[in-house]
N, CA and C atoms as a LAMMPS dump frame, in Angstrom:
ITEM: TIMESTEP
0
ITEM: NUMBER OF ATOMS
633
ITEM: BOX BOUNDS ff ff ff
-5.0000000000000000e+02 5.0000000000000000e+02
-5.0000000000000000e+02 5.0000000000000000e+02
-5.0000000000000000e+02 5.0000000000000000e+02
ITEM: ATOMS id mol type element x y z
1 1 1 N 0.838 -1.194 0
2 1 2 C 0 0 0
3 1 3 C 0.877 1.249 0
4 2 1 N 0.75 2.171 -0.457
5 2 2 C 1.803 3.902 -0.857
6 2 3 C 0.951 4.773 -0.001
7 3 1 N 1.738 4.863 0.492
8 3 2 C 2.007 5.846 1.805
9 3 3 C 1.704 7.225 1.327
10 4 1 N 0.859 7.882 1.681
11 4 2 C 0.591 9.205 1.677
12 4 3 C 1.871 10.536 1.935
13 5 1 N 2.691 11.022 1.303
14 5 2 C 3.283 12.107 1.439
15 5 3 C 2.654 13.639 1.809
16 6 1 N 2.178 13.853 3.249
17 6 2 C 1.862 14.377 3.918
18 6 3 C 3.041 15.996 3.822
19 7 1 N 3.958 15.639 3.395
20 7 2 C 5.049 16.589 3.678
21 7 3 C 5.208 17.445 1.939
22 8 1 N 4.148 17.156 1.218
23 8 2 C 4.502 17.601 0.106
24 8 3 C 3.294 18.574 0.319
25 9 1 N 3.357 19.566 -0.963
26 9 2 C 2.256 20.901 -1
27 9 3 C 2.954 22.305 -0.885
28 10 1 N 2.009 23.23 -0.771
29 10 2 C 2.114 24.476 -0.129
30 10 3 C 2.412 24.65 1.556
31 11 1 N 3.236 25.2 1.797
32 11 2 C 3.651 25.672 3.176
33 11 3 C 3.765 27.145 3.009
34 12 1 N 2.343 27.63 4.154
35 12 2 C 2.289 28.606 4.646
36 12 3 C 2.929 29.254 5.733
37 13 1 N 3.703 30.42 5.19
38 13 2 C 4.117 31.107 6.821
39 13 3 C 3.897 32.405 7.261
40 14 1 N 3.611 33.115 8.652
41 14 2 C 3.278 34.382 9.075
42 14 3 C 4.259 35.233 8.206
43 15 1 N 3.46 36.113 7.565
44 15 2 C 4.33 37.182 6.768
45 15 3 C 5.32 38.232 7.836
46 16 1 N 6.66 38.318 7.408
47 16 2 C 7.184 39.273 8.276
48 16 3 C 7.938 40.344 7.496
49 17 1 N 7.833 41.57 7.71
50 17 2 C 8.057 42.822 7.111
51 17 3 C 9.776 42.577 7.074
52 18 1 N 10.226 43.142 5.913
53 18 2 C 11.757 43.172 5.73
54 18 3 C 12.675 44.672 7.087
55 19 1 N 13.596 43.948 7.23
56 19 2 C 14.072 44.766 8.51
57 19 3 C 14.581 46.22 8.477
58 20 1 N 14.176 47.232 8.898
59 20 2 C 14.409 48.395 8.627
60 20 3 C 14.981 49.277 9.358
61 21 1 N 16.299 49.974 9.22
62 21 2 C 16.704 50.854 10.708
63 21 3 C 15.883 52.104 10.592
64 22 1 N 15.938 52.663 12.165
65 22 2 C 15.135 53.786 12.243
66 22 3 C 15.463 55.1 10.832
67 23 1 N 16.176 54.989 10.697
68 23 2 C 16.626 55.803 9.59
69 23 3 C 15.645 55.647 8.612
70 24 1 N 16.282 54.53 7.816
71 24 2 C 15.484 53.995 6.401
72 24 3 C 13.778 54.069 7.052
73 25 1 N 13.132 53.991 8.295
74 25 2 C 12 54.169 8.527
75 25 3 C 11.394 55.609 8.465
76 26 1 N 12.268 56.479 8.772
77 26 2 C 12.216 58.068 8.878
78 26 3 C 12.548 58.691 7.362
79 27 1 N 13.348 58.362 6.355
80 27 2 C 13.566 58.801 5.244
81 27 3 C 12.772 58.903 4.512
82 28 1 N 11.711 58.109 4.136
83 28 2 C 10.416 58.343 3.659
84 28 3 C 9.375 59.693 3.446
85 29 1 N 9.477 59.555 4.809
86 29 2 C 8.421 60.613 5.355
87 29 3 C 9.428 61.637 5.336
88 30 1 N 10.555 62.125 5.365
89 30 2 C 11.106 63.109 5.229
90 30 3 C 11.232 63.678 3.638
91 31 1 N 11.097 62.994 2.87
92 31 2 C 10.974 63.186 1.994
93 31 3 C 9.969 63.622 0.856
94 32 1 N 8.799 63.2 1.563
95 32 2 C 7.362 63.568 1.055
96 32 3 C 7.429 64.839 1.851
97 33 1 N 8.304 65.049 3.162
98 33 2 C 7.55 66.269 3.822
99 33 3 C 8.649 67.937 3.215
100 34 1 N 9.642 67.427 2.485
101 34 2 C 10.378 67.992 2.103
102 34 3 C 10.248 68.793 0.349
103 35 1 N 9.434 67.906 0.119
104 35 2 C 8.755 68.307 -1.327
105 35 3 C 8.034 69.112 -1.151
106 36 1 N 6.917 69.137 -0.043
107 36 2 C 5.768 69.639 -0.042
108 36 3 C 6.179 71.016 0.463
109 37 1 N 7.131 70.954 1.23
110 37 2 C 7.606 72.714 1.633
111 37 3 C 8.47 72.991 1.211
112 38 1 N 8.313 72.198 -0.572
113 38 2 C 8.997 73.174 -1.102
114 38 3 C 11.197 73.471 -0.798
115 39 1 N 11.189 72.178 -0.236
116 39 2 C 12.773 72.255 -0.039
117 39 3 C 13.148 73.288 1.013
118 40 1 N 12.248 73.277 1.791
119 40 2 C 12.322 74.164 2.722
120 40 3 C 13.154 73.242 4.156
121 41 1 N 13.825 72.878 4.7
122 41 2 C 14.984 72.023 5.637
123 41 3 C 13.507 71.806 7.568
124 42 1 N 14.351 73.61 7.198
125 42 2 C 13.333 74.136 8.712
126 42 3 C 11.544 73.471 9.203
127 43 1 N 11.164 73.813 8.089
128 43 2 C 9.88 73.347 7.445
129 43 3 C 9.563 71.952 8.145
130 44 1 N 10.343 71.404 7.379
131 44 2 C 10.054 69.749 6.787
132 44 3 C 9.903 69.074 8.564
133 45 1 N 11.414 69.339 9.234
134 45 2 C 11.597 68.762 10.356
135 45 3 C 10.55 69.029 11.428
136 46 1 N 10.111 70.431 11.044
137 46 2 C 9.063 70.952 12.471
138 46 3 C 7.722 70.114 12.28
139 47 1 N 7.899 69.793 11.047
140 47 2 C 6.045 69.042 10.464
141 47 3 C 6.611 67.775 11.179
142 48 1 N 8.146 67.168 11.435
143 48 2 C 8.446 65.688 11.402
144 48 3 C 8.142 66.072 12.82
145 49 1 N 8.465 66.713 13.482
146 49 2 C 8.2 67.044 14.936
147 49 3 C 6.973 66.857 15.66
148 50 1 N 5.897 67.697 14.663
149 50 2 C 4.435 67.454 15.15
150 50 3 C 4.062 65.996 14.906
151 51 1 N 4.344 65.38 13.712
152 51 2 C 4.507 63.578 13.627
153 51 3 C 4.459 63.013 14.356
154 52 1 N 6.008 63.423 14.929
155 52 2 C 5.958 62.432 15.896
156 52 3 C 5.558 62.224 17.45
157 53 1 N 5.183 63.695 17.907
158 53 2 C 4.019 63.593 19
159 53 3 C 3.231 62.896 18.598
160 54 1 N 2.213 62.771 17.646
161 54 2 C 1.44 62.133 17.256
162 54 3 C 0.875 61.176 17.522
163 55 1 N 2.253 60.369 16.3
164 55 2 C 1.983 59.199 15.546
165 55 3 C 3.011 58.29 16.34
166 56 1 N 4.015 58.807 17.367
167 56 2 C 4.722 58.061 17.478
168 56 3 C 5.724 57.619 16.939
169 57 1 N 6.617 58.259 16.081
170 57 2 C 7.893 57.751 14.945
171 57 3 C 8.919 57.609 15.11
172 58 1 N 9.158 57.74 16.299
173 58 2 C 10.654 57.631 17.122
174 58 3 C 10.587 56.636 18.06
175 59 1 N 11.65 56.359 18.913
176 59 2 C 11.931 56.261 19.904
177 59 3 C 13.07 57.066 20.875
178 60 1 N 12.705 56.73 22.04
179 60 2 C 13.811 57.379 23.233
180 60 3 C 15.479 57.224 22.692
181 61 1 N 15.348 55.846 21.854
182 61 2 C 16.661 55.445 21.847
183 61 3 C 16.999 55.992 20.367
184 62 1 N 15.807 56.713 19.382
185 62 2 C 16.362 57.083 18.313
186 62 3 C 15.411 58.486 18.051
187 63 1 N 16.113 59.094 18.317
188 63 2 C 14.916 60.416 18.282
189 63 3 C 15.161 61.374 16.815
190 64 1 N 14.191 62.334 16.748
191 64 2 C 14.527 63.044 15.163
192 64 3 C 15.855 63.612 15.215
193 65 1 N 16.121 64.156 16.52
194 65 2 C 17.444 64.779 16.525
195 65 3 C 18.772 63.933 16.308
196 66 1 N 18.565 62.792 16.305
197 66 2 C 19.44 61.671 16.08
198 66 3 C 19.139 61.427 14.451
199 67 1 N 17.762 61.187 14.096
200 67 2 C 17.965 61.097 12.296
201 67 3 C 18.096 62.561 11.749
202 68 1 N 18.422 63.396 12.025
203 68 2 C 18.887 64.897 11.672
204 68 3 C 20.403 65.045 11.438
205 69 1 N 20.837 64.22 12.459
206 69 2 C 22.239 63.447 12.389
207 69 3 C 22.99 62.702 11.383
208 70 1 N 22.11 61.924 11.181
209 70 2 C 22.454 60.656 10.675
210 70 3 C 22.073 61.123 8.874
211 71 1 N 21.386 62.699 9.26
212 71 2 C 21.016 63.046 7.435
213 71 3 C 22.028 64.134 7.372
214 72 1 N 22.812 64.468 7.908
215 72 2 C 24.04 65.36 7.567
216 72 3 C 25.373 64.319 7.683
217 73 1 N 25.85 63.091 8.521
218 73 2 C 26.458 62.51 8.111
219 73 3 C 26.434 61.886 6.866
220 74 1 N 24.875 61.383 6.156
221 74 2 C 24.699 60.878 5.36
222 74 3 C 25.407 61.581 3.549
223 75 1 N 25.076 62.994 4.283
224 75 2 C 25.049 63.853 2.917
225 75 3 C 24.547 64.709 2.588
226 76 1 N 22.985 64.082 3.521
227 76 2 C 21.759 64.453 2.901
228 76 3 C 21.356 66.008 3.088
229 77 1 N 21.879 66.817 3.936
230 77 2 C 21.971 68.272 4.453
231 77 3 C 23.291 68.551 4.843
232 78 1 N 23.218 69.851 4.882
233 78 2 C 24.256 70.773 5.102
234 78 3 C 24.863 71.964 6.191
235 79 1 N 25.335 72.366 6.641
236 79 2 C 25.035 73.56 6.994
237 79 3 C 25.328 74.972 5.806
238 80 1 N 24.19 75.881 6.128
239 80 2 C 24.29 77.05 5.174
240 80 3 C 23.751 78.173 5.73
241 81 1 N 24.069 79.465 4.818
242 81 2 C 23.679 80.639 5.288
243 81 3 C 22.097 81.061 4.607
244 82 1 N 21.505 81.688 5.834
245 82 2 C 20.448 82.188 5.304
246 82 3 C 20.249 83.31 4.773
247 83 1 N 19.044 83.884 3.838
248 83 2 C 19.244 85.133 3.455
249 83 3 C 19.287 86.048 4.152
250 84 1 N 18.72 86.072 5.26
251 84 2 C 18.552 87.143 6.616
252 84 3 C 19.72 87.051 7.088
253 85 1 N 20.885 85.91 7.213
254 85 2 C 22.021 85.963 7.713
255 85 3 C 22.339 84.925 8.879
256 86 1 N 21.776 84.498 9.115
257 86 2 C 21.156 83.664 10.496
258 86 3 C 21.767 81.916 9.804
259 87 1 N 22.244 81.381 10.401
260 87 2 C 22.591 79.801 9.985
261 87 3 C 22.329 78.716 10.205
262 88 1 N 21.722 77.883 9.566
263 88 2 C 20.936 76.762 9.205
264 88 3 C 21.51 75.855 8.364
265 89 1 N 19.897 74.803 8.315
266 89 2 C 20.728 73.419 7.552
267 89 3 C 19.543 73.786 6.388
268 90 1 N 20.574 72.838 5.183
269 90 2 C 20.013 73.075 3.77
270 90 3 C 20.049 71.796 3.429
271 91 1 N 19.095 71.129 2.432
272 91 2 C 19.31 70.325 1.346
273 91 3 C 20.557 70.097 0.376
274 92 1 N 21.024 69.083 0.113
275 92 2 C 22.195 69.045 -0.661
276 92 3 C 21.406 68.575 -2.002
277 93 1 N 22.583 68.273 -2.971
278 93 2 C 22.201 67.524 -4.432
279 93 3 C 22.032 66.564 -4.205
280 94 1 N 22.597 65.373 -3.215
281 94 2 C 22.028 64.129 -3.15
282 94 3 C 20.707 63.927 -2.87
283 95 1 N 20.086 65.064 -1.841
284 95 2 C 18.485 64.921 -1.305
285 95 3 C 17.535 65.394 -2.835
286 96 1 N 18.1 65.71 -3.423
287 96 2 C 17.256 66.654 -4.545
288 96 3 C 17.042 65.501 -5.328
289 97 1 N 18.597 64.685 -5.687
290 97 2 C 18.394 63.774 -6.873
291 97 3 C 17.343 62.541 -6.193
292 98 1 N 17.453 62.395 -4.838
293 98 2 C 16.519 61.602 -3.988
294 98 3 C 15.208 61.376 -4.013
295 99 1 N 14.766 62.749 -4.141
296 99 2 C 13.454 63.196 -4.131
297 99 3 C 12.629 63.15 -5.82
298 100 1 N 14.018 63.295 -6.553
299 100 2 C 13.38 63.495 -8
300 100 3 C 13.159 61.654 -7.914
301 101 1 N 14.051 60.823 -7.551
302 101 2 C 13.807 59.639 -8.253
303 101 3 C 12.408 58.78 -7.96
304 102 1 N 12.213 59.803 -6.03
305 102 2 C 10.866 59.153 -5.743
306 102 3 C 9.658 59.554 -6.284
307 103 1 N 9.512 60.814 -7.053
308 103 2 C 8.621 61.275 -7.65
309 103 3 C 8.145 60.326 -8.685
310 104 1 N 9.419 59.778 -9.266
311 104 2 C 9.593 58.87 -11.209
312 104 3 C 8.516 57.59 -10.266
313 105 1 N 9.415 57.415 -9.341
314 105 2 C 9.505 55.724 -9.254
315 105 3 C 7.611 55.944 -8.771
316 106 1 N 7.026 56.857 -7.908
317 106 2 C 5.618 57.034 -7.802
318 106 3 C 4.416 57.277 -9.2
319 107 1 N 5.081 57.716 -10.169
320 107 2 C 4.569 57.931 -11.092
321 107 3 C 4.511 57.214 -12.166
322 108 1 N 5.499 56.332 -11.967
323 108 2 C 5.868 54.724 -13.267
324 108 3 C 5.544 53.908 -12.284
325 109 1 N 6.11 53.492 -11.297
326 109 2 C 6.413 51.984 -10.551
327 109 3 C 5.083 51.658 -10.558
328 110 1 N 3.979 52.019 -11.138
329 110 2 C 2.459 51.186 -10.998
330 110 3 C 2.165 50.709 -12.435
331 111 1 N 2.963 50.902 -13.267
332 111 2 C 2.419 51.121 -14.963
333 111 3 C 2.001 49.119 -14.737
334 112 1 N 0.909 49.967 -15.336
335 112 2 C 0.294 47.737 -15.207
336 112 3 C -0.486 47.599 -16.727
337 113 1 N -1.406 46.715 -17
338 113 2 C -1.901 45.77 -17.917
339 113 3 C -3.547 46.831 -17.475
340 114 1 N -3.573 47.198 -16.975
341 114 2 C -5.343 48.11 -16.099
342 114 3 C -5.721 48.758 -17.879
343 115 1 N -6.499 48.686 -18.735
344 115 2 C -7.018 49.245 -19.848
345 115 3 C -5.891 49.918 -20.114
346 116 1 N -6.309 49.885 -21.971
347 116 2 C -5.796 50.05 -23.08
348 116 3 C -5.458 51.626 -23.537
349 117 1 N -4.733 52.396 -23.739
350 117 2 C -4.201 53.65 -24.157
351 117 3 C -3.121 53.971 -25.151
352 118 1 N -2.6 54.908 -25.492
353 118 2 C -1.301 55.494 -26.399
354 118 3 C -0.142 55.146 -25.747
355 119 1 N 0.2 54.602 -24.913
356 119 2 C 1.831 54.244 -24.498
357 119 3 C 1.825 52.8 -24.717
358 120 1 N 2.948 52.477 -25.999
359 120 2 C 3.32 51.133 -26.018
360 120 3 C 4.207 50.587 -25.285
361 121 1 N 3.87 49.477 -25.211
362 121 2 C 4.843 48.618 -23.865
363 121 3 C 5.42 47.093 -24.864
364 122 1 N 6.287 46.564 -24.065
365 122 2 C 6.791 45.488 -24.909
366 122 3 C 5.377 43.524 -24.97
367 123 1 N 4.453 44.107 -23.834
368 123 2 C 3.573 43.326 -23.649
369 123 3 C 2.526 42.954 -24.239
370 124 1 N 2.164 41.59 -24.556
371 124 2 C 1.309 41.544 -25.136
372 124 3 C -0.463 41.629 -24.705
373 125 1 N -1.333 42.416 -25.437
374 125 2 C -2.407 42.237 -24.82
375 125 3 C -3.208 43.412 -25.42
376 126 1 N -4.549 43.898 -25.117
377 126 2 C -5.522 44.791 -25.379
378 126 3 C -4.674 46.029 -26.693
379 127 1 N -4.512 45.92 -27.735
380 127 2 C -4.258 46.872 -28.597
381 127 3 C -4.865 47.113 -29.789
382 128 1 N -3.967 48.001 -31
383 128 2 C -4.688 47.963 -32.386
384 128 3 C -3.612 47.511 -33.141
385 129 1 N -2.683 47.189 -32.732
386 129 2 C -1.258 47.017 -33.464
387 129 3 C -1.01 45.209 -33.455
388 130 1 N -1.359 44.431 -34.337
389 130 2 C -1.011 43.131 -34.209
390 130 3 C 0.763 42.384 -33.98
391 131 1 N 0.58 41.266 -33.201
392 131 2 C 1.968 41.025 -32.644
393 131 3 C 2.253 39.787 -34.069
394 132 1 N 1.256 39.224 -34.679
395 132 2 C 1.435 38.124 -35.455
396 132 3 C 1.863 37.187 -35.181
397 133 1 N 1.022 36.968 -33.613
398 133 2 C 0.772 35.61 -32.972
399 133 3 C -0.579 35.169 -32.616
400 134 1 N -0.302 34.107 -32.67
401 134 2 C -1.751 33.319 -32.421
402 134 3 C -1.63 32.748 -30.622
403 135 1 N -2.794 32.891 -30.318
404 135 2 C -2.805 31.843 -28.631
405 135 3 C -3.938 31.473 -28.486
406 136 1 N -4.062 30.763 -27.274
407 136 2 C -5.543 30.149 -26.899
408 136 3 C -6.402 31.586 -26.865
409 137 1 N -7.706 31.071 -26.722
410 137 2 C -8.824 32.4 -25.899
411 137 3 C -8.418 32.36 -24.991
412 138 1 N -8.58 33.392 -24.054
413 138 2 C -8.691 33.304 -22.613
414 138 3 C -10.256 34.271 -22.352
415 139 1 N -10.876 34.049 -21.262
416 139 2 C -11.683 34.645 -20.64
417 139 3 C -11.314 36.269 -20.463
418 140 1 N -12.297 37.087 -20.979
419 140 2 C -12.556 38.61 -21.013
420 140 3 C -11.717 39.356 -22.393
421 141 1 N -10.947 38.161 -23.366
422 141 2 C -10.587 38.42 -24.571
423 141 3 C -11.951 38.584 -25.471
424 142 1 N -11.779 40.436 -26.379
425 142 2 C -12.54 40.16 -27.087
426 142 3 C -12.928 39.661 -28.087
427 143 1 N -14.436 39.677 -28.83
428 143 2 C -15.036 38.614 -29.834
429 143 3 C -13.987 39.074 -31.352
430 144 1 N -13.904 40.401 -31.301
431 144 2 C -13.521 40.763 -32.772
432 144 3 C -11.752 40.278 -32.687
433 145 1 N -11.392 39.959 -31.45
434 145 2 C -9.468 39.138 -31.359
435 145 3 C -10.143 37.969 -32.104
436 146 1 N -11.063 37.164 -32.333
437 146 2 C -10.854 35.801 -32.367
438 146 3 C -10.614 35.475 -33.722
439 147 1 N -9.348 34.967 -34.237
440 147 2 C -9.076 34.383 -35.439
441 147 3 C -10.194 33.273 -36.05
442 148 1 N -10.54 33.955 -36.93
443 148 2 C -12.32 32.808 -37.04
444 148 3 C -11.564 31.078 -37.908
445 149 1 N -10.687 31.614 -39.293
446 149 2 C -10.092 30.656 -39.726
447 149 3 C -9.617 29.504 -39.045
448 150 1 N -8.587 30.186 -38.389
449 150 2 C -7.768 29.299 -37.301
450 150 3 C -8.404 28.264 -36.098
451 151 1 N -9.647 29.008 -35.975
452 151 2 C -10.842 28.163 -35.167
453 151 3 C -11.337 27.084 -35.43
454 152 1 N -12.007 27.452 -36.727
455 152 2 C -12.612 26.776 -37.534
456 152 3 C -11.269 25.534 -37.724
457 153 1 N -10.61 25.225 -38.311
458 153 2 C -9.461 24.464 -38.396
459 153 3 C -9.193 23.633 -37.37
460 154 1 N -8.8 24.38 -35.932
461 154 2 C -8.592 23.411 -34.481
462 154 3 C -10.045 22.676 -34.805
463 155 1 N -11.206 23.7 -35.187
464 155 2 C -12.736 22.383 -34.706
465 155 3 C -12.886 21.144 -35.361
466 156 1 N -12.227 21.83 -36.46
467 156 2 C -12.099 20.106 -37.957
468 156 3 C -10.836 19.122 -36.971
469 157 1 N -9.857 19.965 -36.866
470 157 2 C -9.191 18.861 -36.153
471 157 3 C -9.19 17.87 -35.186
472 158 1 N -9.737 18.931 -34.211
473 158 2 C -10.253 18.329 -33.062
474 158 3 C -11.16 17.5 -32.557
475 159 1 N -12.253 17.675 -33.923
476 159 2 C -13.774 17.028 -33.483
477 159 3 C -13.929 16.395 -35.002
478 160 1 N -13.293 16.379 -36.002
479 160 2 C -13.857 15.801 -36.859
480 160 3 C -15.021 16.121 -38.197
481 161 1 N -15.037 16.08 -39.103
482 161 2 C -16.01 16.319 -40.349
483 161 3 C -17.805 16.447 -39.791
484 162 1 N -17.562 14.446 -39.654
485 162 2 C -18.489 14.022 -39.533
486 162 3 C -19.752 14.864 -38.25
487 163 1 N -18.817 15.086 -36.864
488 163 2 C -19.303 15.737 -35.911
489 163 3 C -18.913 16.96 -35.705
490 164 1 N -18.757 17.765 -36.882
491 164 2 C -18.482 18.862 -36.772
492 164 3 C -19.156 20.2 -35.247
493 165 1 N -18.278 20.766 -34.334
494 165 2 C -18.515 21.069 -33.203
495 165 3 C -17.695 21.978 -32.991
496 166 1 N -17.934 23.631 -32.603
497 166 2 C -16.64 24.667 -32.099
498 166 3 C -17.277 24.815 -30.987
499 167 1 N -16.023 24.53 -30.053
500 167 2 C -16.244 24.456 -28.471
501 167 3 C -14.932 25.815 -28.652
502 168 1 N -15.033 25.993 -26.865
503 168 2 C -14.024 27.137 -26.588
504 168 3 C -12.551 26.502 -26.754
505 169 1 N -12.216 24.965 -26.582
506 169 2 C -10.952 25.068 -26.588
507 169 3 C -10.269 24.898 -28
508 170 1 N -11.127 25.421 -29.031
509 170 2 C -10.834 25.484 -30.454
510 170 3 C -10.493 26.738 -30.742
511 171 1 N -10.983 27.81 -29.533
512 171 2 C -11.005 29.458 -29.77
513 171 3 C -9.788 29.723 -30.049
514 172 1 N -8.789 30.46 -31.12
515 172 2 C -7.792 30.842 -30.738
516 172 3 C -7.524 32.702 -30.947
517 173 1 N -6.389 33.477 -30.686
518 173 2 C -6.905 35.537 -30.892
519 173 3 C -5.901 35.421 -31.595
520 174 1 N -5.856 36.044 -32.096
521 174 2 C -4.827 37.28 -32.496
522 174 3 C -4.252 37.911 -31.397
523 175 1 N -3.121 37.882 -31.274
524 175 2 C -2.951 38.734 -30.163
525 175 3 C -2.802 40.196 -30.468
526 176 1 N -2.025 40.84 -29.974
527 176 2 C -1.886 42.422 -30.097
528 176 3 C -0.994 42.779 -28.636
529 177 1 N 0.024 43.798 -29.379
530 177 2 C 0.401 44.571 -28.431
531 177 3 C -0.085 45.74 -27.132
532 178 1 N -0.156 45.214 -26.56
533 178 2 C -0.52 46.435 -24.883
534 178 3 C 0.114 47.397 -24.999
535 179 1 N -1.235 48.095 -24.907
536 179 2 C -1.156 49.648 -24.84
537 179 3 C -1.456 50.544 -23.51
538 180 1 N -0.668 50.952 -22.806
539 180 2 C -0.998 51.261 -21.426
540 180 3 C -1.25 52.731 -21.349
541 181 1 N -2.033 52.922 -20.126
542 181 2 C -2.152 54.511 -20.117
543 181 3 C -1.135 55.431 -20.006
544 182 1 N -1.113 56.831 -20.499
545 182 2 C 0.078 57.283 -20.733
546 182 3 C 0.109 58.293 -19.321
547 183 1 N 1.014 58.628 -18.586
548 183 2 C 1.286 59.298 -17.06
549 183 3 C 1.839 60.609 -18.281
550 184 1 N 1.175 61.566 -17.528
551 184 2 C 2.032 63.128 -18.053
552 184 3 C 2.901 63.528 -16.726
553 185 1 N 3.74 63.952 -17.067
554 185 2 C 5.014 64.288 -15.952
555 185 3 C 5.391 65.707 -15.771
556 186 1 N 4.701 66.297 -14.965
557 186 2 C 5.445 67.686 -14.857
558 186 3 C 6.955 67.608 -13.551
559 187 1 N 7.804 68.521 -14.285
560 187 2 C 8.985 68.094 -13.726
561 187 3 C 8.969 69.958 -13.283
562 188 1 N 9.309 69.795 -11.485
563 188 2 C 9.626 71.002 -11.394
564 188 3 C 10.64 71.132 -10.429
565 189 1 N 11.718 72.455 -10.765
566 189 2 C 12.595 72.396 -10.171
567 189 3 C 12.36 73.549 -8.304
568 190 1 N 12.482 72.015 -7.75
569 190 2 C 13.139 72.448 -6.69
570 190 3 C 14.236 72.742 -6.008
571 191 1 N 15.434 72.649 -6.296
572 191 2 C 16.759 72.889 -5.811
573 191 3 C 16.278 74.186 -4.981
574 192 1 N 17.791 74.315 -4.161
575 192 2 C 17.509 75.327 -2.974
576 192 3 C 17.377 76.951 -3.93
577 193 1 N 18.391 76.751 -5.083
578 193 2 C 18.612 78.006 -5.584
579 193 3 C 17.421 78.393 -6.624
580 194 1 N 17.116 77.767 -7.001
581 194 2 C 15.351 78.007 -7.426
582 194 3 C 14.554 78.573 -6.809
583 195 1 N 14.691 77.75 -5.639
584 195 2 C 13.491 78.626 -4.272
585 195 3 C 13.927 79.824 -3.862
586 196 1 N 15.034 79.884 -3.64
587 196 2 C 15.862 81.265 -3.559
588 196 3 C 15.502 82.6 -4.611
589 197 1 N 15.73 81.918 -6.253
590 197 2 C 15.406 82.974 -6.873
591 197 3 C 14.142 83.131 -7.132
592 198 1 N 13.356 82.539 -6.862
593 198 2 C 11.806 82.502 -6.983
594 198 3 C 11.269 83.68 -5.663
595 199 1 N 11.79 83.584 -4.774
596 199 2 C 11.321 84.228 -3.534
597 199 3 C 11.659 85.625 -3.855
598 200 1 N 12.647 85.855 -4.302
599 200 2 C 13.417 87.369 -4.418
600 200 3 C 12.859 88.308 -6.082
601 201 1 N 12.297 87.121 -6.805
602 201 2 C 11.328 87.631 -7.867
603 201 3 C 9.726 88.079 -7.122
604 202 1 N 9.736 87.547 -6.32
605 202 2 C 8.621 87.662 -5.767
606 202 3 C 8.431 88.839 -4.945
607 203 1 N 9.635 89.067 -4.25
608 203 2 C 9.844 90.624 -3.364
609 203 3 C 10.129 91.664 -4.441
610 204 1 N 10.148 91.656 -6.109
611 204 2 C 10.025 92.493 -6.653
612 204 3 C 9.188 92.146 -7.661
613 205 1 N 7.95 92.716 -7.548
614 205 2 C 6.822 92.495 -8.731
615 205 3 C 6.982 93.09 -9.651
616 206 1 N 7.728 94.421 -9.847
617 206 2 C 8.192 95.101 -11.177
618 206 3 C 8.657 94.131 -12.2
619 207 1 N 9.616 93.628 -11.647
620 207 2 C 10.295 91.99 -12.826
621 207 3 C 9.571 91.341 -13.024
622 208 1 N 8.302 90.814 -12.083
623 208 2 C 7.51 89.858 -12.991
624 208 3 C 6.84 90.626 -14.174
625 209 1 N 6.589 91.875 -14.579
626 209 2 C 5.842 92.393 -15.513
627 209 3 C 6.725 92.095 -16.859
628 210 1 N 8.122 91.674 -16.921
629 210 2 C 9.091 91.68 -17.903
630 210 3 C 8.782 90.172 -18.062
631 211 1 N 8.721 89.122 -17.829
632 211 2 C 8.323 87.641 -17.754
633 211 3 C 7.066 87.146 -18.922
């Protein structure tokens, strides 16, 4: 008698989150909060401040003033002069190029198969552009994909003259290239010296009339 292999199958296990130091947990959110004011340093941290009364985002043993630290060892700020004269921390080029890549990676990293549009992709699926391949049907493929010839043919093959019969697994498409929706990208510059000259156009409205 054959023994049941009990030890074969799927094995399920409790999902556990990949390990993260307080840092890489805090960089995130510093970064969304750093866009939003505009590359503003002062800004960003006082919003991380109210946070973390909050929400809780620290600990005793790692506090913001410790990842404030750990973002000027990093690179990620500076010390600099202000326009009033007074001295502070600034954004560097590494935080800028940082921030631009999370913008891309938020604005692509979802591009999926979700309905048909003007951006071609190397995938096959929902288009107007034929790949000049043939495949099975699948379920929610439409009626006008279905190669009628090629059908007709699997049904002779499959089933015979005599009992002539088109079932679905005779269906075969046309395929077509996937066409995904197209993301428009406005790209704007934040660097510190942007915000800088933007502010000081702004304390003279005479120059904007030349613009």
């Amino acid at each position: 008698m054959k023994k049941n292999n009990f030890t074969s199958g799927f094995q399920f296990t409790k999902y556990e989150a990949p390990f993260q130091t307080p840092f890489e947990k805090l960089f995130p959110i510093f970064k969304e909060l750093i866009t939003h004011t505009s590359g503003d340093f002062d800004e960003a941290i006082d919003w991380m401040r109210q946070l973390d009364v909050e929400y809780k985002l620290t600990t005793p043993e790692y506090t913001i003033d410790d990842f404030i630290e750990d973002l000027k060892k990093k690179g990620y700020i500076r010390d600099e002069a202000k326009p009033d004269g007074s001295g502070g921390m600034g954004i560097t080029a590494k935080t800028e190029r940082a921030i631009r890549q999370h913008a891309l990676e938020q604005i692509f990293g979802n591009l999926n198969k979700a309905g048909s549009g003007n951006h071609k992709t190397k995938q096959s699926g929902k288009g107007d552009e034929q790949t000049g391949d043939l495949r099975a049907f699948q379920f929610g493929d439409a009626v006008e994909q279905i190669s009628l010839t090629e059908s007709l043919k699997n049904a002779q093959i499959n089933n015979g003259v005599g009992e002539f019969m088109l079932t679905e697994r005779d269906l075969v498409v046309e395929d077509h290239h996937h066409k995904s929706q197209m993301s428009t990208v406005l790209m704007i510059d934040i660097s510190h010296s942007m915000i800088y000259m933007v502010k000081t156009e702004l304390l003279q409205p005479k120059k904007l009339l030349w613009l």
